[in-house]
N, C-alpha and C positions, 0 to 999 in steps of 0.2 A: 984346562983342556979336558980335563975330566967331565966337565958341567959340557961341554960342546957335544963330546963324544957323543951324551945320552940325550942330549936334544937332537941331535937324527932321529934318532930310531925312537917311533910312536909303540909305545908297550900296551897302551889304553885298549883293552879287549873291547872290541861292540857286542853289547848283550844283544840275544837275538833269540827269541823265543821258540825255537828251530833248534837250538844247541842245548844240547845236554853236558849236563859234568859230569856223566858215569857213573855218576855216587852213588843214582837208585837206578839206572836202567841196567849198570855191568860196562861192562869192555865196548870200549868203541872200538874195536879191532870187527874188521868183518871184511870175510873171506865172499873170495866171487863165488857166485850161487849161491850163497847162504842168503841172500835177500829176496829172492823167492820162496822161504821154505815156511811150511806153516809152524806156528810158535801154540803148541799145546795148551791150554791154560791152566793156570797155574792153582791147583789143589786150593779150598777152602780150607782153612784149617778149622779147626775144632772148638779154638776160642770165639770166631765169626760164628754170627746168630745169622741163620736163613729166613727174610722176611718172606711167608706167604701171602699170594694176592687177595685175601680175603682180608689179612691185615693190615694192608696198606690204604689206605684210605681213599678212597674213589673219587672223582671231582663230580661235586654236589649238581642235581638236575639246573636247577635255578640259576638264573642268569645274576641272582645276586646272593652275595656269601660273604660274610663276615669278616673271614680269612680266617678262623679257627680251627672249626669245625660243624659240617651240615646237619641239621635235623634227620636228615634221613645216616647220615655218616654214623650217628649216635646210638639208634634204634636201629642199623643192620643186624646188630647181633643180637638182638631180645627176642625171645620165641615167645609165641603166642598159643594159650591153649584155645583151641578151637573145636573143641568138644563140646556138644549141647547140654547141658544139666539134665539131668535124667528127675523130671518131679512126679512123684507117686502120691498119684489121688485117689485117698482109700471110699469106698461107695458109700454110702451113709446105713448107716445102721437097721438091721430089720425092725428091731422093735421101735422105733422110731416115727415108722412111717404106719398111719392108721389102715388097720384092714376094711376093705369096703362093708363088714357085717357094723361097723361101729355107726354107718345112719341107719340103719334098722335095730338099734337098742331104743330102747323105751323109756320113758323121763320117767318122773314122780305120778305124771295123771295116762301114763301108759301110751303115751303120743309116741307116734318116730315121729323119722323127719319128713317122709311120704305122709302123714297126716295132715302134718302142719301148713306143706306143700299144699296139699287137695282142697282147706277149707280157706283158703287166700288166696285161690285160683291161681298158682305160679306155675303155668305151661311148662318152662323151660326147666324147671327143679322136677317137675313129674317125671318129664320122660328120662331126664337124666337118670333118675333113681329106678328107674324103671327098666332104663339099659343098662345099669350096673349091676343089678339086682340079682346074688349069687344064687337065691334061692327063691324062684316063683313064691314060696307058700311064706316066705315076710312080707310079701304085699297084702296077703290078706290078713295081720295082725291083726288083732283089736283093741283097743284103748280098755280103761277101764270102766266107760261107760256102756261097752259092747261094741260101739262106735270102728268100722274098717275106715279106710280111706276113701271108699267107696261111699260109705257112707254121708262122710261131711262135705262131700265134693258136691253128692245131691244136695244136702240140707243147706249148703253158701246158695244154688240155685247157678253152678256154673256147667254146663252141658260139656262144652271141650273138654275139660280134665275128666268128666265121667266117662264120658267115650274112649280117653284117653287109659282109663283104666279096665273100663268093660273090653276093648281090645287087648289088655294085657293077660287079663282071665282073671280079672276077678269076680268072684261069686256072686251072685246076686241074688242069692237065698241066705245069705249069714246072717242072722237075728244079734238086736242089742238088747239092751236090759229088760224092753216092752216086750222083746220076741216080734221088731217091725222090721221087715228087710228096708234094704235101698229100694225099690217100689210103695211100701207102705209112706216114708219120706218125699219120696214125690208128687203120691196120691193126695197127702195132707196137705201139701203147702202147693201146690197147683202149678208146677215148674214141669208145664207140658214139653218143653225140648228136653229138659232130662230126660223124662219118661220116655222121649223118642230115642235118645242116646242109649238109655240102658236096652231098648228093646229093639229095636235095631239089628239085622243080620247082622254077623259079623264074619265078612268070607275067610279069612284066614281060619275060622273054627264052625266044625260039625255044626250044621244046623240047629237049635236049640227046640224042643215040642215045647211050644206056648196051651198045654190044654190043661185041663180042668184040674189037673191033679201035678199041675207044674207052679211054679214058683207065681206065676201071675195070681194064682188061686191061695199062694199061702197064708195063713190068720195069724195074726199076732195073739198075746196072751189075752188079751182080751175078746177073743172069736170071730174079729173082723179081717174081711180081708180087702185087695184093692181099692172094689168099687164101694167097698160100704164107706173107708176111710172120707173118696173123694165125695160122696154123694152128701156125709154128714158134712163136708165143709163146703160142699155149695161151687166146686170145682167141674162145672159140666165140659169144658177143655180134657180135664187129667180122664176125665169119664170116658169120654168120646174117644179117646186117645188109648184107652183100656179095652172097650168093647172091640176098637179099632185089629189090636194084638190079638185077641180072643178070648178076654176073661169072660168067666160064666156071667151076664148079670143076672141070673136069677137065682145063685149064691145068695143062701142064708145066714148070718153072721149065727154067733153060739150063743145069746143073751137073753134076745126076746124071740127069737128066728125071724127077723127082718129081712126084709132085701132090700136092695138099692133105691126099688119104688117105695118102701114101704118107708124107709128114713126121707125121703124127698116128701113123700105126703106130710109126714109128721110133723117138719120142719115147713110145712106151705110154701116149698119152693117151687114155685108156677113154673117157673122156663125150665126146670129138672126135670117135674112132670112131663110139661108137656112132649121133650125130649125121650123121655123114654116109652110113654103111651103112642106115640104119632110115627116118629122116627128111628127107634132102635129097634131091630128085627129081633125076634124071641120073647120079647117081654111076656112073661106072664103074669098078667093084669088081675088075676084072681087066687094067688097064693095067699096064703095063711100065715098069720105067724102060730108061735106057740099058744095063744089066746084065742085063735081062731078069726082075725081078724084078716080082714082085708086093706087093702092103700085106700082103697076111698073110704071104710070107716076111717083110718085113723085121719083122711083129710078132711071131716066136715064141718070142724069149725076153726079150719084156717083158710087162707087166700087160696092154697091150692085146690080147694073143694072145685071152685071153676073149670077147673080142667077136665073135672071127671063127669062136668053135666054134662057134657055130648054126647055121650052113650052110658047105657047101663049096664053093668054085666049082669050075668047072671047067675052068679056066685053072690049076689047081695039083693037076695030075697029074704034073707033072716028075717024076724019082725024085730023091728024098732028095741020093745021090751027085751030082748035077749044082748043090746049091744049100748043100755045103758051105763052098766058098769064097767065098759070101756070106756066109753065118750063123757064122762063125766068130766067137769072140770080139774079135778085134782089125780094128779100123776099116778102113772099103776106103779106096780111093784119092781115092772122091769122097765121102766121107765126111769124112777127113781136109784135101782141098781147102775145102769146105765149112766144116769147123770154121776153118778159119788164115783163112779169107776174111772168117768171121763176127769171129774175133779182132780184126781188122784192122779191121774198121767201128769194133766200139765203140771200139779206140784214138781212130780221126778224131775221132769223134765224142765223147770223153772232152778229145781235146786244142781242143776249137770252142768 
């Protein structure tokens, strides 16, 4: 009966996820109105750690994720210094860096580099040295054959760097070892544009007086000047070109007192003559030298005697007898000076 009793009555609780057993919520007792009331929340306590949103891990941009953890999840927290490096670049050393006086030192044979520029005609090294050039007065060094830059730039026979240094101011009266300027150089070796270069206006500077007692007219050690140089080498260009500027020709050299006529006689250069008897205004046709000689004695027993049959002066009535020992075959005294004097240049000049 016992067994029947307790088969009526179903004791079998229905779990229902809606019912609480009290154990963690409290009292299921609840009074009317109290289920509208609001329920405080209940205190952290102290042993509960509070996660901040910075440390809770973010869901990764990417649409694909490993399930761990994102590359970006990993490196949120690593700082970066983003500070530029500060790099110090120290200038380079004074003594280091060459002062522009070091191409105007002078080697072993006394050359700079403006020298060496001028007698290899390097246009572009001229002027450079030329605008760097702290001190106008190292352009006109001289080597130690007396030699300026001015001068070899004649003697190579290149007119542009001479011009290029006649416009810079350099001298054109500075003697080498002969006592020749840059014109005696010119005169010798027949480099008629030089001679137009060196003599040449130059507008940027005071006009220059080309007269008798100016550089045109200077003598080397040996008493010559210009036109005597150009007339002994047979240079009627450098001549032309001199008379042209206004050297005296009837400038006496110091040896035998010749002139230009008188070494063109003696030499029987016919087209010299006749250039300076026909064509050159001033000539005087009846000077003397030291010997008392005239151009057409010293021309009559060479080719140039021709020249002078056209007319006779009248300065050569002497008789015959008085200018034998002139016209003799064998060389006078200053003749012979003359020539050992001339020997003796181009030695120097052979051993330079």
């Amino acid at each position: 009966m016992s067994g029947s009793k307790r088969s009526d009555f179903d004791t079998k609780i229905t779990e229902d996820e809606n019912i609480d057993s009290g154990f963690l919520s409290g009292p299921l007792d609840v009074y009317p109105g109290d289920e509208e009331s609001d329920h405080e929340p209940e205190p952290a306590s102290e042993d509960k750690k509070v996660l901040s949103a910075s440390s809770v891990p973010q869901p990764c941009d990417s649409e694909y994720d490993s399930g761990i953890l994102c590359i970006s999840e990993c490196l949120s927290g690593v700082q970066l210094d983003t500070q530029t490096p500060q790099i110090s670049v120290q200038p380079p050393e004074q003594k280091n860096i060459p002062p522009i006086v070091i191409f105007f030192q002078q080697d072993a044979d006394g050359d700079t580099q403006l020298h060496i520029a001028s007698v290899h005609g390097c246009e572009k090294s001229v002027g450079t040295l030329i605008r760097v050039c702290p001190n106008k007065a190292l352009l006109d060094v001289a080597n130690d054959d007396g030699h300026t830059p001015l001068h070899l730039a004649v003697m190579s026979g290149n007119a542009v760097v001479t011009r290029m240094l006649v416009r810079a101011g350099l001298s054109l009266g500075a003697r080498d070892r002969l006592g020749e300027t840059p014109l005696h150089k010119a005169s010798s070796k027949g480099h008629v544009e030089c001679l137009q270069a060196l003599l040449a206006p130059v507008p940027e500077h005071a006009p220059r007086k080309l007269a008798s007692a100016s550089v045109l007219d200077q003598k080397n050690y040996n008493g010559q000047a210009c036109v005597h140089v150009a007339a002994s080498a047979g240079h009627l260009e450098a001549l032309q070109a001199l008379v042209y500027y206004g050297a005296n020709i009837n400038l006496t050299e110091n040896l035998a007192g010749w002139t230009a006529l008188h070494i063109a006689a003696r030499r029987g250069d016919t087209r010299l003559v006749q250039y300076l008897r026909e064509r050159c205004p001033g000539v005087t046709a009846s000077a003397r030298d030291y010997a008392g000689r005239t151009a057409r004695r010293l021309a009559r027993r060479t080719p140039a005697a021709r020249a002078f049959a056209s007319a006779a002066d009248d300065s050569d009535t002497d008789s015959d007898s008085d200018d034998d020992m002139y016209d003799s075959d064998s060389e006078s005294v200053f003749e012979a000076l003359s020539r050992l004097r001339g020997e003796s240049n181009s030695t120097l000049t052979g051993c330079c």
